[in-house]
mmCIF file of the N, C-alpha and C atoms, coordinates in Angstrom:
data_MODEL
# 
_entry.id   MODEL 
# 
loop_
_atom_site.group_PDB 
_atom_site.id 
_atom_site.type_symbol 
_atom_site.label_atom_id 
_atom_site.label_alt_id 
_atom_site.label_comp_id 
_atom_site.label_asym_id 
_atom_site.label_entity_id 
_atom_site.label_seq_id 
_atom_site.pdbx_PDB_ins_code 
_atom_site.Cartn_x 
_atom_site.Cartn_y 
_atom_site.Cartn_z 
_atom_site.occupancy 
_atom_site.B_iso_or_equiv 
_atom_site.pdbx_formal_charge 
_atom_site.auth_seq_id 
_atom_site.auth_comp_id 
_atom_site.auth_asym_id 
_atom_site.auth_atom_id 
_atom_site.pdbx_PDB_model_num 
ATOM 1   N N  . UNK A 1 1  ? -8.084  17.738  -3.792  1.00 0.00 ? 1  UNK A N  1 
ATOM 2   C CA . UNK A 1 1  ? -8.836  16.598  -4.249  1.00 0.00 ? 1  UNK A CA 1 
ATOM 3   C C  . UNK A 1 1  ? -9.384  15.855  -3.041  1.00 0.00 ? 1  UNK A C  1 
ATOM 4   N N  . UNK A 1 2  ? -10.748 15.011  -3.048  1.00 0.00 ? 2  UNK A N  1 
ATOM 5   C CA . UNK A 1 2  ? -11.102 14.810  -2.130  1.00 0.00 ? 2  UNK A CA 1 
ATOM 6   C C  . UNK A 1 2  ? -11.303 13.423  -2.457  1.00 0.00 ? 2  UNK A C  1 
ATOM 7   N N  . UNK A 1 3  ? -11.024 12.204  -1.545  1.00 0.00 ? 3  UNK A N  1 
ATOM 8   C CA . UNK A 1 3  ? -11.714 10.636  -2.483  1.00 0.00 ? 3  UNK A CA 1 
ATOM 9   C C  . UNK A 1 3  ? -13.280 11.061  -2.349  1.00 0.00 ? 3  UNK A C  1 
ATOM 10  N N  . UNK A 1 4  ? -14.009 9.419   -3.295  1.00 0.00 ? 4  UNK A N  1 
ATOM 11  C CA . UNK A 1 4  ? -15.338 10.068  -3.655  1.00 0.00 ? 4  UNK A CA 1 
ATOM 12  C C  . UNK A 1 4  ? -15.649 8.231   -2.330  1.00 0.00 ? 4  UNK A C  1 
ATOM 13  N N  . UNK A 1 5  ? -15.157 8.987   -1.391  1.00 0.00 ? 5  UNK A N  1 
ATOM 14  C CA . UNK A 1 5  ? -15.393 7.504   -0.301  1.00 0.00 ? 5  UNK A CA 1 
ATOM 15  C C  . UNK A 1 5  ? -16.096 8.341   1.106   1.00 0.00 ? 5  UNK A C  1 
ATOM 16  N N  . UNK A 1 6  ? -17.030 7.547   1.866   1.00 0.00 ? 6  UNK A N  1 
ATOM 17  C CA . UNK A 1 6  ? -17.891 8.105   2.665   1.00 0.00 ? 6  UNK A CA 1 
ATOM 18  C C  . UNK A 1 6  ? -16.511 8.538   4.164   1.00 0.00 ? 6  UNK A C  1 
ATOM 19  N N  . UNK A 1 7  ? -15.612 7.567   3.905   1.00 0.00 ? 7  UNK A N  1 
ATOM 20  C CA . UNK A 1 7  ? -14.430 7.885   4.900   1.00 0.00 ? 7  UNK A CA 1 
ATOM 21  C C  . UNK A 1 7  ? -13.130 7.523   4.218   1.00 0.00 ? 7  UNK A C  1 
ATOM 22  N N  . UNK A 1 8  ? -11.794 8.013   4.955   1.00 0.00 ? 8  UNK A N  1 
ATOM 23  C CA . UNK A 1 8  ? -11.044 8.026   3.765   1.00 0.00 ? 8  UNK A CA 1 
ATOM 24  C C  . UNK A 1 8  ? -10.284 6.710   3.877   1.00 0.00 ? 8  UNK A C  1 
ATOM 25  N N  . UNK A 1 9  ? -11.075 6.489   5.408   1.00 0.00 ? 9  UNK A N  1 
ATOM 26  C CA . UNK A 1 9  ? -10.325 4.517   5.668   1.00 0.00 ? 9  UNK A CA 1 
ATOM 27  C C  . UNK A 1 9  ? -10.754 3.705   4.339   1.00 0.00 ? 9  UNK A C  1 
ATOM 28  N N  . UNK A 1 10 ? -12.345 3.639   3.848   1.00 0.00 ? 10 UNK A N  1 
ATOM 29  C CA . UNK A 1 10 ? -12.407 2.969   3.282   1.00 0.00 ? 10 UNK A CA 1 
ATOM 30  C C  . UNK A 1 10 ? -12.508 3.335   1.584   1.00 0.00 ? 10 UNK A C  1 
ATOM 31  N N  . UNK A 1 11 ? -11.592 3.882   1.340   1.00 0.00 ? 11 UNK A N  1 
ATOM 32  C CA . UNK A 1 11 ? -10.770 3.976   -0.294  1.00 0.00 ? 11 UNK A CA 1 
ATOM 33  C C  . UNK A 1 11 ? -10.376 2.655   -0.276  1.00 0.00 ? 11 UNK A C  1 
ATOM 34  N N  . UNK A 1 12 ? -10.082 2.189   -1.592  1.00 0.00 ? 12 UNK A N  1 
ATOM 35  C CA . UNK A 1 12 ? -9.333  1.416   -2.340  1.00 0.00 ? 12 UNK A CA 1 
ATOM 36  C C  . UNK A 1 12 ? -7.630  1.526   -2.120  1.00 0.00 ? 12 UNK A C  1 
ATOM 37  N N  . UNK A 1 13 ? -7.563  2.445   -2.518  1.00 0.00 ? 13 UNK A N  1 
ATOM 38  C CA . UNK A 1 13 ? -6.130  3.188   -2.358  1.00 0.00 ? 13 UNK A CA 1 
ATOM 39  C C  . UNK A 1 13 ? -5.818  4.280   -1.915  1.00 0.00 ? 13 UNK A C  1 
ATOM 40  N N  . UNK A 1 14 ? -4.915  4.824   -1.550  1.00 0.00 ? 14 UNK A N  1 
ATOM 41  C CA . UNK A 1 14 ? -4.655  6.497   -0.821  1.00 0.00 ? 14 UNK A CA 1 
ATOM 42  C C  . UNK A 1 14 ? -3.533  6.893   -1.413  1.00 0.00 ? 14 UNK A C  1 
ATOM 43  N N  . UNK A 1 15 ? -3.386  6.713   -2.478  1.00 0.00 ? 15 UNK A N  1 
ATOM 44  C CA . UNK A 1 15 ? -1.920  7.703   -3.117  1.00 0.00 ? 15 UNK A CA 1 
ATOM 45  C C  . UNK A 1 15 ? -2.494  8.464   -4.431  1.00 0.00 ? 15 UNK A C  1 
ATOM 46  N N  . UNK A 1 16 ? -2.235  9.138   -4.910  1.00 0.00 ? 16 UNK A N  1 
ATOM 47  C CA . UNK A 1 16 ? -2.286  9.821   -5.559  1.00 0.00 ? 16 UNK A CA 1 
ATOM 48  C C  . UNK A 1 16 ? -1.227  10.428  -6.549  1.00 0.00 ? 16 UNK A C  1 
ATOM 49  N N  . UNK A 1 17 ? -1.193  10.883  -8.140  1.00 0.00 ? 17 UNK A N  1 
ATOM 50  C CA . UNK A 1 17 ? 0.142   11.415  -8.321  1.00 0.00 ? 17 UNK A CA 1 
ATOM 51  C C  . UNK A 1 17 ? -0.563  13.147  -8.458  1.00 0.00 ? 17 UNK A C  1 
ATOM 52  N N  . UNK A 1 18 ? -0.345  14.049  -7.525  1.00 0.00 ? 18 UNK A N  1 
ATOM 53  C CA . UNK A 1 18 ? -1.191  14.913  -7.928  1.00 0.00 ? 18 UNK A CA 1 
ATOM 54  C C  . UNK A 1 18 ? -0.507  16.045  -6.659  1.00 0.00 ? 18 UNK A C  1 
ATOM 55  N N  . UNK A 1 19 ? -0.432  17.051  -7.147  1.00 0.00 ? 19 UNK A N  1 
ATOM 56  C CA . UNK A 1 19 ? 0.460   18.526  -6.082  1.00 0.00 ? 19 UNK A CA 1 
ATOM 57  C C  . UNK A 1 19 ? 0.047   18.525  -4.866  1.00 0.00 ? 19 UNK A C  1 
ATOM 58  N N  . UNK A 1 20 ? -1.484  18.505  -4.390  1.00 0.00 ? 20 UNK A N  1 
ATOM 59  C CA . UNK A 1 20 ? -1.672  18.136  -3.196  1.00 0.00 ? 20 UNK A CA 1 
ATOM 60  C C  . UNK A 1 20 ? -3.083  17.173  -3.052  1.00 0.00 ? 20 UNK A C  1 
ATOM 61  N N  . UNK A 1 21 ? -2.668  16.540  -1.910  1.00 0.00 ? 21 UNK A N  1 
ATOM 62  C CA . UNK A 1 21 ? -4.284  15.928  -1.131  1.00 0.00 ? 21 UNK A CA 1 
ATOM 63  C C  . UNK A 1 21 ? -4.377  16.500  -0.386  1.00 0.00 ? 21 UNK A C  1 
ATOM 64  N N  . UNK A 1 22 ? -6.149  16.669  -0.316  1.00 0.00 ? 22 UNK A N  1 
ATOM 65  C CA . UNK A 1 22 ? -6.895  17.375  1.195   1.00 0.00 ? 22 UNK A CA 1 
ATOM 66  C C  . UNK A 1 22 ? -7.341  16.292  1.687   1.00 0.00 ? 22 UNK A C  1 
ATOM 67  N N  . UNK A 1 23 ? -7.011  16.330  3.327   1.00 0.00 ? 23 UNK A N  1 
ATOM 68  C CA . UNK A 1 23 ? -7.503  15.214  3.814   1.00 0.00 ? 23 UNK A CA 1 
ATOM 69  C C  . UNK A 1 23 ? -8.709  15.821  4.856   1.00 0.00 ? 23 UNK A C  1 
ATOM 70  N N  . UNK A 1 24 ? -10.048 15.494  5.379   1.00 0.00 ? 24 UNK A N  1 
ATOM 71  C CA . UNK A 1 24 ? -10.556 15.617  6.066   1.00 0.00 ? 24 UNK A CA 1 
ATOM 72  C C  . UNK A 1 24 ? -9.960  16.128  7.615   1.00 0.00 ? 24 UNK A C  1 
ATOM 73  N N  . UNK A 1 25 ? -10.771 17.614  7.879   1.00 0.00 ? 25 UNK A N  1 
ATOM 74  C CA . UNK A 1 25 ? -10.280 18.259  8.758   1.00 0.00 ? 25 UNK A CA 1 
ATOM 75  C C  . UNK A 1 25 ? -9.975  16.948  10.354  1.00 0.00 ? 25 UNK A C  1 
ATOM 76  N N  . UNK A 1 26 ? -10.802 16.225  10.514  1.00 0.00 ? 26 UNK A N  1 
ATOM 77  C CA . UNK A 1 26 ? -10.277 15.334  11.919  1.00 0.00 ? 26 UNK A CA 1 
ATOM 78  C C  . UNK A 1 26 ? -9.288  14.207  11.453  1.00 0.00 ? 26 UNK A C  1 
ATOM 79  N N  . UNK A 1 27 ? -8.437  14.202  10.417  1.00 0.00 ? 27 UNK A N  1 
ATOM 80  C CA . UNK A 1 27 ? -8.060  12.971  9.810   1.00 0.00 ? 27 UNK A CA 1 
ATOM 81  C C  . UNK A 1 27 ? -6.466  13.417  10.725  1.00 0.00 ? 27 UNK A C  1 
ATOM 82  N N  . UNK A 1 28 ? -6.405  12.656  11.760  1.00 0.00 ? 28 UNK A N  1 
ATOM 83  C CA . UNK A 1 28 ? -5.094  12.500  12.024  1.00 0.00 ? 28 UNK A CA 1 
ATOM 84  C C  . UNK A 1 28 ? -3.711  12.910  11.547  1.00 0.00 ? 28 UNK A C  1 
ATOM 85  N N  . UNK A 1 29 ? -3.023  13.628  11.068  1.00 0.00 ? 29 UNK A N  1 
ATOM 86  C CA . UNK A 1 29 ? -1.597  13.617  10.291  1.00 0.00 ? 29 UNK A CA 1 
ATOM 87  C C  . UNK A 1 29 ? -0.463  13.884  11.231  1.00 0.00 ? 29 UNK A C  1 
ATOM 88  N N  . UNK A 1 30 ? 0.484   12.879  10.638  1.00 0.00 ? 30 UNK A N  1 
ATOM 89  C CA . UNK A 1 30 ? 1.812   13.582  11.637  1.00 0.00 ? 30 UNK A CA 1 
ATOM 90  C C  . UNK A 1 30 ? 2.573   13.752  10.586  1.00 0.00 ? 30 UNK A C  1 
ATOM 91  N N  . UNK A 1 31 ? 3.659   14.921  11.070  1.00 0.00 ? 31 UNK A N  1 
ATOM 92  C CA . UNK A 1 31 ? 4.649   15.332  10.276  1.00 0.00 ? 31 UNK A CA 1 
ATOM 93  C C  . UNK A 1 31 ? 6.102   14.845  10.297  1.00 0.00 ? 31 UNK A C  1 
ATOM 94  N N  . UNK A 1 32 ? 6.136   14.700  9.420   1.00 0.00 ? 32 UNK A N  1 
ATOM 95  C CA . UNK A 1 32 ? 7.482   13.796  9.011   1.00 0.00 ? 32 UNK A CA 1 
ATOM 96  C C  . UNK A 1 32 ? 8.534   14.666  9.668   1.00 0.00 ? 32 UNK A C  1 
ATOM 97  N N  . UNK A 1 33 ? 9.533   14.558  10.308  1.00 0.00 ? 33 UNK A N  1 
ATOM 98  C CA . UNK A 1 33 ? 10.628  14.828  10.758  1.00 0.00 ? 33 UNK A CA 1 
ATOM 99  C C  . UNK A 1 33 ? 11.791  14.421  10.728  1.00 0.00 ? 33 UNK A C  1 
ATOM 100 N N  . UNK A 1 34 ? 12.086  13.317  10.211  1.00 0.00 ? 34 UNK A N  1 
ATOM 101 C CA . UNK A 1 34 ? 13.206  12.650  9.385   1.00 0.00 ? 34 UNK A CA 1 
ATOM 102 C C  . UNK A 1 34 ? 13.393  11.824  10.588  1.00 0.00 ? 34 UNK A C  1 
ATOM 103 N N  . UNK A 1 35 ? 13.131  11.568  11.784  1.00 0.00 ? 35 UNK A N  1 
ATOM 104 C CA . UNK A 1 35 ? 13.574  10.361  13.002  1.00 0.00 ? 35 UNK A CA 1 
ATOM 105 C C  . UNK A 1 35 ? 12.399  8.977   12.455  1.00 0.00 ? 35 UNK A C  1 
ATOM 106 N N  . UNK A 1 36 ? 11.594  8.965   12.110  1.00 0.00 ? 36 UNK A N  1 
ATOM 107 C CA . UNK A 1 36 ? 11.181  7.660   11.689  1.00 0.00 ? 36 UNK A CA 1 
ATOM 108 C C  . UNK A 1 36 ? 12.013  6.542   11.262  1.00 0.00 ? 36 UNK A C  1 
ATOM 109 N N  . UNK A 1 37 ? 11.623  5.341   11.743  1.00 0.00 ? 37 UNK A N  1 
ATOM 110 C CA . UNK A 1 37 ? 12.630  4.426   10.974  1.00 0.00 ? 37 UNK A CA 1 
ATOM 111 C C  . UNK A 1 37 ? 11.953  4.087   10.056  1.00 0.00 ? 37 UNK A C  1 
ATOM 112 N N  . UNK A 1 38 ? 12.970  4.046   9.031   1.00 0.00 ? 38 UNK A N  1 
ATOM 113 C CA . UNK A 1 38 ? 13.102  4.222   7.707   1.00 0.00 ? 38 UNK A CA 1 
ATOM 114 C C  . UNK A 1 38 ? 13.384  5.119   7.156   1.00 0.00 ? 38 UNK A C  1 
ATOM 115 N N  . UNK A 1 39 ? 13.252  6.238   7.498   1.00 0.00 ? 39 UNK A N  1 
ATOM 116 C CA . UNK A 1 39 ? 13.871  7.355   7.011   1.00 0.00 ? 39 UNK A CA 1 
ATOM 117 C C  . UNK A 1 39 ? 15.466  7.230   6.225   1.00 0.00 ? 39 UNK A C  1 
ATOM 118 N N  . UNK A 1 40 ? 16.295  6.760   6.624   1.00 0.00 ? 40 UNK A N  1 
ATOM 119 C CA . UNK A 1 40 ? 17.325  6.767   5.643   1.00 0.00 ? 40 UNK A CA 1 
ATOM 120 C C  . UNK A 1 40 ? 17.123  5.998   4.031   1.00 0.00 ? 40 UNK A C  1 
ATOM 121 N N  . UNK A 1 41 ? 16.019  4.837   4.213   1.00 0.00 ? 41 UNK A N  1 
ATOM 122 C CA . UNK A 1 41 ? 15.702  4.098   3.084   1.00 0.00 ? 41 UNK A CA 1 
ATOM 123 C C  . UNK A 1 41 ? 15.080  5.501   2.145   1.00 0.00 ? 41 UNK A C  1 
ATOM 124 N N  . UNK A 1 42 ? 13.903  5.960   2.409   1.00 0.00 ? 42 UNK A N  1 
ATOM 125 C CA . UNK A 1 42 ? 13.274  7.138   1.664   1.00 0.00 ? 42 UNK A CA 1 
ATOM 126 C C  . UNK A 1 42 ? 14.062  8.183   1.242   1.00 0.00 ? 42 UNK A C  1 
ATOM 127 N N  . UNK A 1 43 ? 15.118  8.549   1.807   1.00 0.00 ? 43 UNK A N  1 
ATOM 128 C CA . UNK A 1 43 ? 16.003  9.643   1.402   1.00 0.00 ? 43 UNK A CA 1 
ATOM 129 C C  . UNK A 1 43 ? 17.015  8.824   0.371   1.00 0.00 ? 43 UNK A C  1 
ATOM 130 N N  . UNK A 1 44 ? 17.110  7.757   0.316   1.00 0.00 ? 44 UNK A N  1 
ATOM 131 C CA . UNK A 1 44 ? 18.158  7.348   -0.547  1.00 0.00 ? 44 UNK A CA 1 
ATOM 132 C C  . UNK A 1 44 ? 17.305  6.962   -1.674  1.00 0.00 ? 44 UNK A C  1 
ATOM 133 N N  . UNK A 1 45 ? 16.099  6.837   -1.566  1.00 0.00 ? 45 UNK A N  1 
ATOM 134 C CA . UNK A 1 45 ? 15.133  6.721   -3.198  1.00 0.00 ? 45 UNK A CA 1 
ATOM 135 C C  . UNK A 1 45 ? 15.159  7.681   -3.678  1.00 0.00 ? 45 UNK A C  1 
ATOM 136 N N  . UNK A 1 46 ? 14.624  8.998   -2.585  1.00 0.00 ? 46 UNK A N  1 
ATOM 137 C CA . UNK A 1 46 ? 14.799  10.195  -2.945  1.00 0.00 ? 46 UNK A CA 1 
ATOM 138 C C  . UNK A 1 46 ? 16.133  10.879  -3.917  1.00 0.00 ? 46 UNK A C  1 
ATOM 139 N N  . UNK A 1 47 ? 17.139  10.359  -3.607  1.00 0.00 ? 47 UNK A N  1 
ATOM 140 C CA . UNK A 1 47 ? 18.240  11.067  -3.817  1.00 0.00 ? 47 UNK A CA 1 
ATOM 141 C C  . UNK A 1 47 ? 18.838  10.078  -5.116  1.00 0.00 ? 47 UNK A C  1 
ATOM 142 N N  . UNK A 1 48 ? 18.064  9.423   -5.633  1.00 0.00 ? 48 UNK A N  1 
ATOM 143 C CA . UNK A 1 48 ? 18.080  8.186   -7.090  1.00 0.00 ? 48 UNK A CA 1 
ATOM 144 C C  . UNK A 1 48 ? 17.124  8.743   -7.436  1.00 0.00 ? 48 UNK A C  1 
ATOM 145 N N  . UNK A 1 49 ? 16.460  9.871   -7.421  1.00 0.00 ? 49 UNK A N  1 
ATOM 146 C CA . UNK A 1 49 ? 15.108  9.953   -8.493  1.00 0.00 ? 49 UNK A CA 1 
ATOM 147 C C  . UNK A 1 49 ? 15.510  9.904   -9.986  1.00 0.00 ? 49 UNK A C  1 
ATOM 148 N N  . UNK A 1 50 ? 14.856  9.484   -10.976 1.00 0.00 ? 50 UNK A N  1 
ATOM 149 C CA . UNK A 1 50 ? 14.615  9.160   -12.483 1.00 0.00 ? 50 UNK A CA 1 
ATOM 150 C C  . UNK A 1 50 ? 15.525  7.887   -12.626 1.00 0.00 ? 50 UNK A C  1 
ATOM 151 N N  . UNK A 1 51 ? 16.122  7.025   -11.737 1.00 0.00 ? 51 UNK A N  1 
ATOM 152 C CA . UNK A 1 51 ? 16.495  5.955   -11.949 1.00 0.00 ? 51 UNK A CA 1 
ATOM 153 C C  . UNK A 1 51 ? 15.710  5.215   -11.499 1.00 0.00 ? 51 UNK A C  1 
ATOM 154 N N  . UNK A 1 52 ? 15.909  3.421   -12.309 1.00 0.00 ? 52 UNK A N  1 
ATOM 155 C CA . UNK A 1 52 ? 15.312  2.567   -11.994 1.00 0.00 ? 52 UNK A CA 1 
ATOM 156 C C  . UNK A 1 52 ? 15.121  1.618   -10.847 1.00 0.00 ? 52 UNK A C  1 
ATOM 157 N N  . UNK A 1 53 ? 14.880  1.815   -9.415  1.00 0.00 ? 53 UNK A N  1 
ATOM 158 C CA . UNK A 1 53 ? 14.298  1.158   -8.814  1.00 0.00 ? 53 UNK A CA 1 
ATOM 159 C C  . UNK A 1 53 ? 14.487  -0.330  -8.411  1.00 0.00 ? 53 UNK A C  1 
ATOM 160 N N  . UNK A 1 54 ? 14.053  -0.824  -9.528  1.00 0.00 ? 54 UNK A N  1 
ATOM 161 C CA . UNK A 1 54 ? 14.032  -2.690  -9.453  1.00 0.00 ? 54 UNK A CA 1 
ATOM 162 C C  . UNK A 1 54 ? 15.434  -2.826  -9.977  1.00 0.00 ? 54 UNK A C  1 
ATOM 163 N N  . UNK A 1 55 ? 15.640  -4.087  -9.284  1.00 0.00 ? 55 UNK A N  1 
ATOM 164 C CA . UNK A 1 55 ? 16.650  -4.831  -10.292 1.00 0.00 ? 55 UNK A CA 1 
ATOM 165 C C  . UNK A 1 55 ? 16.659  -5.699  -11.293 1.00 0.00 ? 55 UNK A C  1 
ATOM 166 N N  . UNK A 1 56 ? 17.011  -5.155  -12.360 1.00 0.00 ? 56 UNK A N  1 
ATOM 167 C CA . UNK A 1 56 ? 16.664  -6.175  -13.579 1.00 0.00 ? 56 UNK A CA 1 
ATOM 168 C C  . UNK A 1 56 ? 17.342  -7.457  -13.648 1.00 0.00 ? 56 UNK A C  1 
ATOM 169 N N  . UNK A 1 57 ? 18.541  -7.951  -12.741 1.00 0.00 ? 57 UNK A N  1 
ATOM 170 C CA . UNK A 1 57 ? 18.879  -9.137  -12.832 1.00 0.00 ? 57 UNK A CA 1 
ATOM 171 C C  . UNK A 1 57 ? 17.952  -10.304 -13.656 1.00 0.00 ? 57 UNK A C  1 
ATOM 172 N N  . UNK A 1 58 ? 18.636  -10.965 -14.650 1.00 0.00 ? 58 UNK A N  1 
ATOM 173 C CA . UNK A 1 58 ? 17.524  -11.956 -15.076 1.00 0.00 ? 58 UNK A CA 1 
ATOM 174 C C  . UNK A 1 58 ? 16.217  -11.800 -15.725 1.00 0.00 ? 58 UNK A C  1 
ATOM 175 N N  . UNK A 1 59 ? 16.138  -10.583 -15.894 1.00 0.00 ? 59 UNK A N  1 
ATOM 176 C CA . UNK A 1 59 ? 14.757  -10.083 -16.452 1.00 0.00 ? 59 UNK A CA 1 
ATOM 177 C C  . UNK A 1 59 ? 14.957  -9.822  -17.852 1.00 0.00 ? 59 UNK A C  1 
ATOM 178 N N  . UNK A 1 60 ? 14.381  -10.440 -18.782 1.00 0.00 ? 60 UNK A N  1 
ATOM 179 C CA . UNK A 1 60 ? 13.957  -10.423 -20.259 1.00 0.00 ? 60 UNK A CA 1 
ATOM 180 C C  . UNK A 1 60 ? 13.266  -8.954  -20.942 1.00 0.00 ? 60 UNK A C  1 
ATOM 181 N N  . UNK A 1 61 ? 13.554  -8.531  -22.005 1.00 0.00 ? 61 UNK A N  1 
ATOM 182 C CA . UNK A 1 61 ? 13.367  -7.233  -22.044 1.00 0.00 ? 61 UNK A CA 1 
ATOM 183 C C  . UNK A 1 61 ? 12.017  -8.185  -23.680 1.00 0.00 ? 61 UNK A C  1 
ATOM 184 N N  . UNK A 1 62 ? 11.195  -7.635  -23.622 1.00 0.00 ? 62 UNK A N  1 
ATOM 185 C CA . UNK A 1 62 ? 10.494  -7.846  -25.132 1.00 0.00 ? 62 UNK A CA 1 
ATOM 186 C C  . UNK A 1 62 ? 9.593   -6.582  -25.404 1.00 0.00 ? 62 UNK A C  1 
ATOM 187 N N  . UNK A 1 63 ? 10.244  -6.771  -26.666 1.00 0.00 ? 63 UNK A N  1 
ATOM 188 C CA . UNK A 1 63 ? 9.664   -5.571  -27.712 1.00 0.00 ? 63 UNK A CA 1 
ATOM 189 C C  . UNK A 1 63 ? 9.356   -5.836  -28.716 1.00 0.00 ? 63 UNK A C  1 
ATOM 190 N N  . UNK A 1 64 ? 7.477   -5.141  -28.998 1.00 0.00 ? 64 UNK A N  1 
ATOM 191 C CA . UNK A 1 64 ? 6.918   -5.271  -29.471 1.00 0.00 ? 64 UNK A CA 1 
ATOM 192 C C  . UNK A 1 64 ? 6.129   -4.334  -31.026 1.00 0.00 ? 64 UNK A C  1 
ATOM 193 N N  . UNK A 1 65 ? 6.226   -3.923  -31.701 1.00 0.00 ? 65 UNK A N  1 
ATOM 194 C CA . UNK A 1 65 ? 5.667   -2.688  -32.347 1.00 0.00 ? 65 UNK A CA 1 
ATOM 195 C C  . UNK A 1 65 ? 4.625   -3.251  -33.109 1.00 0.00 ? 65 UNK A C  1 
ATOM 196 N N  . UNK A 1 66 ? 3.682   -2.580  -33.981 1.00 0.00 ? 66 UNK A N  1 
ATOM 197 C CA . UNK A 1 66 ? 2.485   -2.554  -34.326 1.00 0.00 ? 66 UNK A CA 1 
ATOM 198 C C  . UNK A 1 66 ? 1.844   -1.158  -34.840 1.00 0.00 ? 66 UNK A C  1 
ATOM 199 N N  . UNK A 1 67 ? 1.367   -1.018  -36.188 1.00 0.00 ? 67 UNK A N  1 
ATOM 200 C CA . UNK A 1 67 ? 1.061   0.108   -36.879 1.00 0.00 ? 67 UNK A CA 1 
ATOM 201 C C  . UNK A 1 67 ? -0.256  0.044   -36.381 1.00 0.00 ? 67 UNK A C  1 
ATOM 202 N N  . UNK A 1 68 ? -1.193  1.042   -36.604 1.00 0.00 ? 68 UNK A N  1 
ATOM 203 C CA . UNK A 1 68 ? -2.707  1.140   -36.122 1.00 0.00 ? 68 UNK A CA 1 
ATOM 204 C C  . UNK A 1 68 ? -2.861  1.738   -37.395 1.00 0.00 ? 68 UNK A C  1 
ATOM 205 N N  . UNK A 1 69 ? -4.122  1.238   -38.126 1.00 0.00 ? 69 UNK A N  1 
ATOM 206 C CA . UNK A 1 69 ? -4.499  1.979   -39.644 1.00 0.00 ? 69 UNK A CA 1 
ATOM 207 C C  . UNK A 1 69 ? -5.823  3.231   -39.298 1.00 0.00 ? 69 UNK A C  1 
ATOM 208 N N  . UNK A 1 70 ? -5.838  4.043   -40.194 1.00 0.00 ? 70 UNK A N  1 
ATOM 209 C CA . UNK A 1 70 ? -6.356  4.868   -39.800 1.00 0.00 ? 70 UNK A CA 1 
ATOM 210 C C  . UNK A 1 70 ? -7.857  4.451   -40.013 1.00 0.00 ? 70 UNK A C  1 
ATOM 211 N N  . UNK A 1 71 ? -8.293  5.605   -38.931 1.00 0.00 ? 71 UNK A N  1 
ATOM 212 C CA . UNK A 1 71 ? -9.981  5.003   -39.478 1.00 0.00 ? 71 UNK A CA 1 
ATOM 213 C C  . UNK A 1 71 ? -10.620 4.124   -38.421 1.00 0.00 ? 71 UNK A C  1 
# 
């Protein structure tokens, strides 16, 4: 997939949910090697995948339903 932006600085956004991005052949990339800091934060999201993230402390749950008629 390619953005539909004249450079890829100036997108809106740069993530994607999608198997791969192509990035423009001079576009800088470095490869992750696990010494970055932060790296232990990302591996521990990683290693919680399909759980929730936020903390719901204090947070109100509302539910709503609604039929749609046909037509």
């Amino acid at each position: 997939m390619r953005p539909n932006a004249k450079s890829f600085e100036e997108m809106d956004t740069k993530w994607y949910q999608y198997t791969a991005l192509s990035f423009p052949a001079d576009y800088p990339i470095d490869t992750w090697d696990n010494t970055h800091t932060g790296s232990e934060k990302v591996i521990e999201q990683w290693n919680k995948s399909g759980e929730n993230p936020n903390d719901l402390k204090g947070c109100k749950q509302v539910v709503y339903s609604n039929t749609v008629k046909k037509g």
